[in-house]
KOLVEXDREN-435176 format. One record per residue (C-alpha): residue number from 1; residue in three letters; x, y, z. Coordinates in steps of 0.5 Angstrom, whole numbers, plus 500, padded with zeros to 3 digits. Layout:
REM KOLVEXDREN-435176
NUM|ALA|X|Y|Z;
...
//
This chain:
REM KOLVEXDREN-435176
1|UNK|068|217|257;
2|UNK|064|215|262;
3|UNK|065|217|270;
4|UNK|067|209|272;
5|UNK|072|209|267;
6|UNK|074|217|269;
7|UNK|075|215|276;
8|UNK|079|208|275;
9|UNK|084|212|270;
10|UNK|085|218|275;
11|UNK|087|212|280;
12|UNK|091|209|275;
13|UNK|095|216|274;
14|UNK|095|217|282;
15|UNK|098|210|283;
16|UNK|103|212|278;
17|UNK|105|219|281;
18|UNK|105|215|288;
19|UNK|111|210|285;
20|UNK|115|215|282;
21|UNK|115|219|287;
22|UNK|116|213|292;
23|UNK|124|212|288;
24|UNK|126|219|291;
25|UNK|124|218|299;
26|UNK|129|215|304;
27|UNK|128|208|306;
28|UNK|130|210|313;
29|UNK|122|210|317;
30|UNK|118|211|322;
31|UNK|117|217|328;
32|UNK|115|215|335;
33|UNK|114|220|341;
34|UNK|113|218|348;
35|UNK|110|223|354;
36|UNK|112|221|361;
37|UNK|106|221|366;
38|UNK|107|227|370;
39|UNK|107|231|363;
40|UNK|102|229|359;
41|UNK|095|232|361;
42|UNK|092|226|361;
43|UNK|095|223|367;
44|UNK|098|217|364;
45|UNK|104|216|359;
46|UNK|102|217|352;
47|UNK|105|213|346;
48|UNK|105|216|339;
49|UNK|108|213|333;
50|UNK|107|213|325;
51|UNK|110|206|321;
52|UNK|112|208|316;
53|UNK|114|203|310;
54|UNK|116|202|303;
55|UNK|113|197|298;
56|UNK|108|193|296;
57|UNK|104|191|303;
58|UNK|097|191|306;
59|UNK|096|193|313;
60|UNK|091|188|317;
61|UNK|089|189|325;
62|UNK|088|183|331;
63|UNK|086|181|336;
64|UNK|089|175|338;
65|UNK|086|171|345;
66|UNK|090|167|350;
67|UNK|092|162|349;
68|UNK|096|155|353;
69|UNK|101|152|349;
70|UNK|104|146|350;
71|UNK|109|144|355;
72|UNK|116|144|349;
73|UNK|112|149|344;
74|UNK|118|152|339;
75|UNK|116|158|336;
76|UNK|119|158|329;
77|UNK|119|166|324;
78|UNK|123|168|319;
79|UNK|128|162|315;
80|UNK|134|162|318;
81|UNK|132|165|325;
82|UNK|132|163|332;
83|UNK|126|158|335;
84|UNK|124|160|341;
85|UNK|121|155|346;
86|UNK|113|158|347;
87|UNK|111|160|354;
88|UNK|106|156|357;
89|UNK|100|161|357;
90|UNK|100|167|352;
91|UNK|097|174|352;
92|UNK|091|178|349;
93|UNK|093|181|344;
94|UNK|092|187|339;
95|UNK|097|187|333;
96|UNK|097|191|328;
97|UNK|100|186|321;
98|UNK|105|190|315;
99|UNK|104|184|310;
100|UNK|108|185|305;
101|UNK|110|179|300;
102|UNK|115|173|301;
103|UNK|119|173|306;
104|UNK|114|178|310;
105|UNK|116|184|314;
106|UNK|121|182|320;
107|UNK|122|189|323;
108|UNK|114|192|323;
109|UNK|108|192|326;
110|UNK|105|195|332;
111|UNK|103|190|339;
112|UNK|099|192|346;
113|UNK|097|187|350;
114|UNK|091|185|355;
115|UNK|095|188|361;
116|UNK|096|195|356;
117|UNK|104|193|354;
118|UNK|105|197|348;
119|UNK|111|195|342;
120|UNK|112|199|337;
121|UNK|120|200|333;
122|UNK|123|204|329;
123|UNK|129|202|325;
124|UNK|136|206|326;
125|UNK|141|203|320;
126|UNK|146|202|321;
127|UNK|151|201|327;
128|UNK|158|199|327;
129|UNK|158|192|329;
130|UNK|161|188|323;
131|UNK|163|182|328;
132|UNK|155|180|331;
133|UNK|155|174|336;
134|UNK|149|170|334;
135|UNK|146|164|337;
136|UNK|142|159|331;
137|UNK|141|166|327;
138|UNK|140|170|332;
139|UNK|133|174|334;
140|UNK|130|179|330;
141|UNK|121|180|328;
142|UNK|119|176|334;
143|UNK|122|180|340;
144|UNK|116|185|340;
145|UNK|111|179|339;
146|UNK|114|176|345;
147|UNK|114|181|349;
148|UNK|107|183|348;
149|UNK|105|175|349;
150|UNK|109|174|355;
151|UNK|110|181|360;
152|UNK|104|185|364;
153|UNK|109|192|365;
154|UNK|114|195|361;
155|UNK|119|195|364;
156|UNK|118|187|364;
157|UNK|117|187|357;
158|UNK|124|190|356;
159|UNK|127|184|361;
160|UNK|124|179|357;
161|UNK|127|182|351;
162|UNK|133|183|354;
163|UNK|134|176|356;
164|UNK|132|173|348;
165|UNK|138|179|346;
166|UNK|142|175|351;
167|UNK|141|169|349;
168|UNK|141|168|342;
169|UNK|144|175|340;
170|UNK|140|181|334;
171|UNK|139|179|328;
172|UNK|138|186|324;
173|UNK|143|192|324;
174|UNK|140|197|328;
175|UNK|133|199|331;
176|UNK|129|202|338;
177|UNK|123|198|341;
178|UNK|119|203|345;
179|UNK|116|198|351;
180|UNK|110|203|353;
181|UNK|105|202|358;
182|UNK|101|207|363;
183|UNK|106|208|368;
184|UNK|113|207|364;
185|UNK|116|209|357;
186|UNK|122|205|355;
187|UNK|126|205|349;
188|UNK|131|200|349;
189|UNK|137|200|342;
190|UNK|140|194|339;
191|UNK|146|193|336;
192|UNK|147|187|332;
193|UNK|150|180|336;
194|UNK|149|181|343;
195|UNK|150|190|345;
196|UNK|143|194|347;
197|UNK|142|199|352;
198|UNK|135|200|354;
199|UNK|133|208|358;
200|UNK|127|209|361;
201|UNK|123|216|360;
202|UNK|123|220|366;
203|UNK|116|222|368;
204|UNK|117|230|367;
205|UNK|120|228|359;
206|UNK|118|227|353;
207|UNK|122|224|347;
208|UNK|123|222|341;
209|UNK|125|219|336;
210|UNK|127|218|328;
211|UNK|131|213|326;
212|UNK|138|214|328;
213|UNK|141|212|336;
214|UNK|138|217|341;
215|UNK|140|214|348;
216|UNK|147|218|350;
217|UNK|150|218|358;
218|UNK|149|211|360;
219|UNK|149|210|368;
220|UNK|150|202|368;
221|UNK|150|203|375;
222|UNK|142|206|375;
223|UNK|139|199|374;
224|UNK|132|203|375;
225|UNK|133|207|369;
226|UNK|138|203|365;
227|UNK|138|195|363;
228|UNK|143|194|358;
229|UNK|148|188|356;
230|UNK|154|188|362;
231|UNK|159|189|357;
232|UNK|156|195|354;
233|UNK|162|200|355;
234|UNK|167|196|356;
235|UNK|166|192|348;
236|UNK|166|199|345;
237|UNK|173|201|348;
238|UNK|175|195|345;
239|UNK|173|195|338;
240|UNK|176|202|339;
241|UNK|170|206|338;
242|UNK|170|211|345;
243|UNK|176|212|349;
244|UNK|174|215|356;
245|UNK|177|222|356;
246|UNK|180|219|363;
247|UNK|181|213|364;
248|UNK|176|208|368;
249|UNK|171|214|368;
250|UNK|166|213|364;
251|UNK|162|219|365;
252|UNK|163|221|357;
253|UNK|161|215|355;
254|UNK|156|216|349;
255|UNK|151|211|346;
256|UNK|149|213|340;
257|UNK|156|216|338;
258|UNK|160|210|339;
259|UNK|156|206|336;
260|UNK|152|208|330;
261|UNK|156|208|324;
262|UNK|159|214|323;
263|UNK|155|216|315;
264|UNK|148|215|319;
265|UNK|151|219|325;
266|UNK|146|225|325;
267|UNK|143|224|318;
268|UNK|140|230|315;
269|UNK|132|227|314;
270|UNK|133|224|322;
271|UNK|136|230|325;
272|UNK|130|235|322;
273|UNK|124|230|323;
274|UNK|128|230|331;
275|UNK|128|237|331;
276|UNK|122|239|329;
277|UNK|118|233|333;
278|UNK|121|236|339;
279|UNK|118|244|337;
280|UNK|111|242|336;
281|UNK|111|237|341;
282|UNK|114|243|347;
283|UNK|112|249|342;
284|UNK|117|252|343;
285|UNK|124|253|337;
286|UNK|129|248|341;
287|UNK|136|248|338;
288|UNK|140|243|341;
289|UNK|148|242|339;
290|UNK|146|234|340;
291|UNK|140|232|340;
292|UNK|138|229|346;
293|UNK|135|223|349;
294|UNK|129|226|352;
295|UNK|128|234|355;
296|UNK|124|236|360;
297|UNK|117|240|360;
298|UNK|114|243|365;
299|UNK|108|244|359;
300|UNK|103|239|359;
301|UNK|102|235|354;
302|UNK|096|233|350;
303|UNK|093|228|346;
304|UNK|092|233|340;
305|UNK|099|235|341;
306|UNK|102|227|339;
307|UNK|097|227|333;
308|UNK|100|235|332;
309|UNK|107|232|330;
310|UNK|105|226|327;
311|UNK|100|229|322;
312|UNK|106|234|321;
313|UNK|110|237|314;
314|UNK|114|242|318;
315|UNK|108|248|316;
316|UNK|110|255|318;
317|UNK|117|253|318;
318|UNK|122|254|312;
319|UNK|123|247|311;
320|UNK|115|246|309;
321|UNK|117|247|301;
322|UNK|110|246|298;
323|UNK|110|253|298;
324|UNK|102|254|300;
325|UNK|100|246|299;
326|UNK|101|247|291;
327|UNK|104|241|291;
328|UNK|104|235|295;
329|UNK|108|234|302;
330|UNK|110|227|302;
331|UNK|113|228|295;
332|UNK|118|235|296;
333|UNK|126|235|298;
334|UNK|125|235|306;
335|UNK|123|228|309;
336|UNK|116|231|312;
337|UNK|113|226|319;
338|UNK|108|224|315;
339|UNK|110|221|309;
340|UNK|108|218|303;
341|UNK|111|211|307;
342|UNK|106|213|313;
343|UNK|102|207|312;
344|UNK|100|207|319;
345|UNK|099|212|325;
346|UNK|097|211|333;
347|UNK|096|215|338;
348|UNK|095|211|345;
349|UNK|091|214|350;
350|UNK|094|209|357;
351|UNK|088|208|362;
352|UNK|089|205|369;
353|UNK|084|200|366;
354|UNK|087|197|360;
355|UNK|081|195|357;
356|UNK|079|202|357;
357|UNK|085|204|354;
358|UNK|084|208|347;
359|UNK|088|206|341;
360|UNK|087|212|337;
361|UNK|087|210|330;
362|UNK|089|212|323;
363|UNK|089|208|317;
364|UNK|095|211|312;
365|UNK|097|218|313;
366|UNK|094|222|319;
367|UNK|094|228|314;
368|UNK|088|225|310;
369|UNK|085|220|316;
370|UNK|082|221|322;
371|UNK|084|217|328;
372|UNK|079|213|330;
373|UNK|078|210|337;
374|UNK|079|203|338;
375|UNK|079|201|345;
376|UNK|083|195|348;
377|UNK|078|192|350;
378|UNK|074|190|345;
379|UNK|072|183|343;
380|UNK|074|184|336;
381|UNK|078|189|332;
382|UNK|072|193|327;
383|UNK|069|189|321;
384|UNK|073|190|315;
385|UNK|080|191|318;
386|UNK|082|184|316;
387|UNK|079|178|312;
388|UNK|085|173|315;
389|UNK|084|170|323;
390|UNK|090|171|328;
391|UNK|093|164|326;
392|UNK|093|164|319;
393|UNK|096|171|319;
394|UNK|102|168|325;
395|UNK|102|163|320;
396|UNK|104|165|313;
397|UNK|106|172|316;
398|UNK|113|170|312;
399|UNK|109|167|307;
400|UNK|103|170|305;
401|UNK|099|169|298;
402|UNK|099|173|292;
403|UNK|091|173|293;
404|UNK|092|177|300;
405|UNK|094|183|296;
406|UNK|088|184|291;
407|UNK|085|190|291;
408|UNK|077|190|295;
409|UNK|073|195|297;
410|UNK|070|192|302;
411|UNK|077|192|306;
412|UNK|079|199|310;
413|UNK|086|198|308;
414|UNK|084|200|300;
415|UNK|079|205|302;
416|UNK|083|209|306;
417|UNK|088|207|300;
418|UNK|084|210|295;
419|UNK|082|216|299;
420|UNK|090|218|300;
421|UNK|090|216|292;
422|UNK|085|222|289;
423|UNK|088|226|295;
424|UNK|095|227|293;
425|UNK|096|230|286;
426|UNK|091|235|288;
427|UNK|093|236|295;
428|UNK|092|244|296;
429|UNK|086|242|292;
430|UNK|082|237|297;
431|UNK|086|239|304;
432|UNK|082|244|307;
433|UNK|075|240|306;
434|UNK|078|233|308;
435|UNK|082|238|314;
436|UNK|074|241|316;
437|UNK|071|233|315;
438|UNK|077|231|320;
439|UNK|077|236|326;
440|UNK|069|235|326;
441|UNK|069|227|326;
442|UNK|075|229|332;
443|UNK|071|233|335;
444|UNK|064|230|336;
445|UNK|069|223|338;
446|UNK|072|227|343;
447|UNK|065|230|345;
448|UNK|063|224|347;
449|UNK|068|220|351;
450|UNK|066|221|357;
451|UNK|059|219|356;
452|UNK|060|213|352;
453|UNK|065|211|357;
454|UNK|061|212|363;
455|UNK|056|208|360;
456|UNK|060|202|358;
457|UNK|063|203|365;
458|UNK|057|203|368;
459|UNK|056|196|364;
460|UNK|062|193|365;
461|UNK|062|194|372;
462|UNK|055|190|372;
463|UNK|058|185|368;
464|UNK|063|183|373;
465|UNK|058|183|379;
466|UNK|054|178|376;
467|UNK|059|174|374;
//
């Protein structure tokens, strides 16, 4: 047989090991971590996140320009969903696109914006609501397009967020929205209807999450660390979910036990990815009787250390089973981090210049890719990350054509798709050799940093002097 038809049947049969082994894995997706400013070694927060999705879908990038709109624009999304009035001007943005078949995905995708507001998600199915009060259908994919379009802080991402909640109610069972920007990491948790509760990430903390409810005591009082919907605690008592130990005082109220649904309380796959995320990300062995929201650190937290947890399969731990790589880590027992589903992974590096923001990049599972560095204020998103303009993508988001999905070389999505294809069945194999060739592009990037900044600083200052 010659070497093409070779490679096309090895893809074949590597496609085939991917969608088997795909039936077994927890729909239940997506890690993110968020390191407070005072910790992080870099001086501003840090955002880390793996988008982690089933199915069949393609992931393309954006840069989508401001805009003015007209006065009396409807944004309309999903089919039977809220239309939300259009602001008058909207932001820069760079988004991140999981495009999948009709309808389109309306829980996914990963935002920042000009002035360095960044949204990513991850699911938390389910809550306890069964009784939701929705305005027209209520509100689900737009909340995170809206408030990169419209807010220039995250704690003002997380207000306009608040207000469409308030208004039209949330369309979905359950999900936290990290609202991130150099100063301040946010994560605000939504029940159906009307109920969410946003905590602000204490600057001396890191937190993660892994798809169940996190945020614990709620100090409805302490509105620099708290927005959340009036009736929070006062709706749970009565729908009979929390019952105060005395009466009036709320002290022991617990978000995530009121109200996550009792069978998604504390899953095993999501209490393992929380713990170990947590270990690597301190270092250290925690074990918490309940994990909490956030914990405090006085180690200083790297970008490495984000990528660390991201890329991680729990290595050197009991709960690796691979049993030295023999067989692939995204098809075992135990819900790894960087999973079979990981289609994505970004670490950001906030700056105090937005346009200087680094968005460290990974296309599919960080374990094989490298993180890349894109900067926030490019003009454009590299050549071969999208073949469709930010206004058709918008578009047909909810409808995008059979022809979007063909398989083509000349796009990033399928390469690194093919590299994770070959890699996979002879994962022990490759990853030492694909491991050295990352930590040598890595490196060399990180190397060359501060020269290539300080050059484009030098440019970018000129530039503005001139006009």
């Amino acid at each position: 047989m010659n070497r093409g038809f070779n490679r096309s049947l090895f893809c074949v049969s590597a496609l085939l090991f991917f969608c088997i082994a795909m039936v077994a894995l927890p729909v239940d997706a997506c890690e993110t971590i968020i390191v407070g400013k005072n910790i992080s070694a870099t001086g501003e927060v840090l955002l880390g996140h793996n988008e982690d999705n089933g199915g069949r879908l393609v992931m393309l990038q954006y840069k989508v320009p401001r805009m003015k709109h007209q006065s009396g624009e409807i944004i309309t999304l999903e089919n039977g969903k809220a239309q939300i009035p259009q602001a008058e001007e909207t932001w820069v943005y760079t988004w991140s696109e999981t495009r999948s078949p009709s309808p389109g995905e309306s829980f996914s995708d990963f935002f920042i914006n000009e002035w360095g507001v960044a949204v990513a998600s991850d699911s938390c199915l389910a809550s306890k609501e069964d009784q939701p009060q929705l305005k027209d259908g209520g509100i689900g994919y737009g909340i995170r397009g809206l408030v990169a379009e419209r807010a220039k802080t995250a704690r003002e991402g997380v207000e306009i967020a608040a207000e469409l909640l308030n208004t039209y109610g949330y369309s979905a069972s359950g999900r936290s929205y990290q609202i991130v920007d150099k100063n301040e990491g946010w994560m605000l948790q939504i029940v159906n209807g009307k109920h969410f509760v946003a905590e602000r990430i204490a600057d001396d903390a890191v937190a993660v999450i892994s798809n169940h409810y996190t945020i614990r005591a709620v100090d409805l009082n302490d509105t620099d660390n708290f927005i959340a919907s009036p009736d929070l605690i006062t709706y749970a008592i009565d729908r009979g979910w929390y019952r105060p130990a005395v009466e009036n005082d709320y002290s022991d109220f617990d978000f995530a036990k009121a109200y996550q649904r009792a069978d998604k309380y504390n899953i095993p796959f999501n209490v393992l990815r929380h713990k170990h995320g947590l270990d690597i990300i301190l270092g250290a062995n925690t074990n918490f009787a309940e994990l909490p929201f956030a914990v405090k650190s006085d180690k200083k937290i790297s970008i490495n250390d984000v990528k660390n947890v991201l890329r991680s399969h729990y290595e050197g731990t009991s709960d690796d089973l691979t049993n030295g790589y023999q067989t692939s880590p995204h098809f075992t027992n135990n819900r790894v981090i960087c999973t079979a589903l990981t289609q994505e992974s970004i670490v950001v590096q906030f700056r105090e210049n937005p346009d200087f923001t680094v968005i460290w990049h990974a296309s599919g599972r960080p374990c094989i890719n490298a993180y890349v560095p894109w900067y926030l204020g490019m003009l454009d998103v590299p050549a071969g990350f999208n073949w469709i303009s930010p206004q058709a993508g918008m578009d047909t988001h909810f409808n995008a054509a059979t022809e979007d999905f063909n398989y083509d070389s000349k796009h990033a999505w399928w390469v690194f798709q093919d590299l994770q294809n070959i890699a996979d069945p002879q994962y022990g194999k490759l990853i030492n050799e694909i491991h050295t060739t990352i930590r040598q592009m890595e490196t060399t990037w990180e190397k060359n940093q501060s020269m290539v900044e300080s050059k484009a600083q030098a440019l970018y200052q000129q530039n503005r002097t001139n006009g």
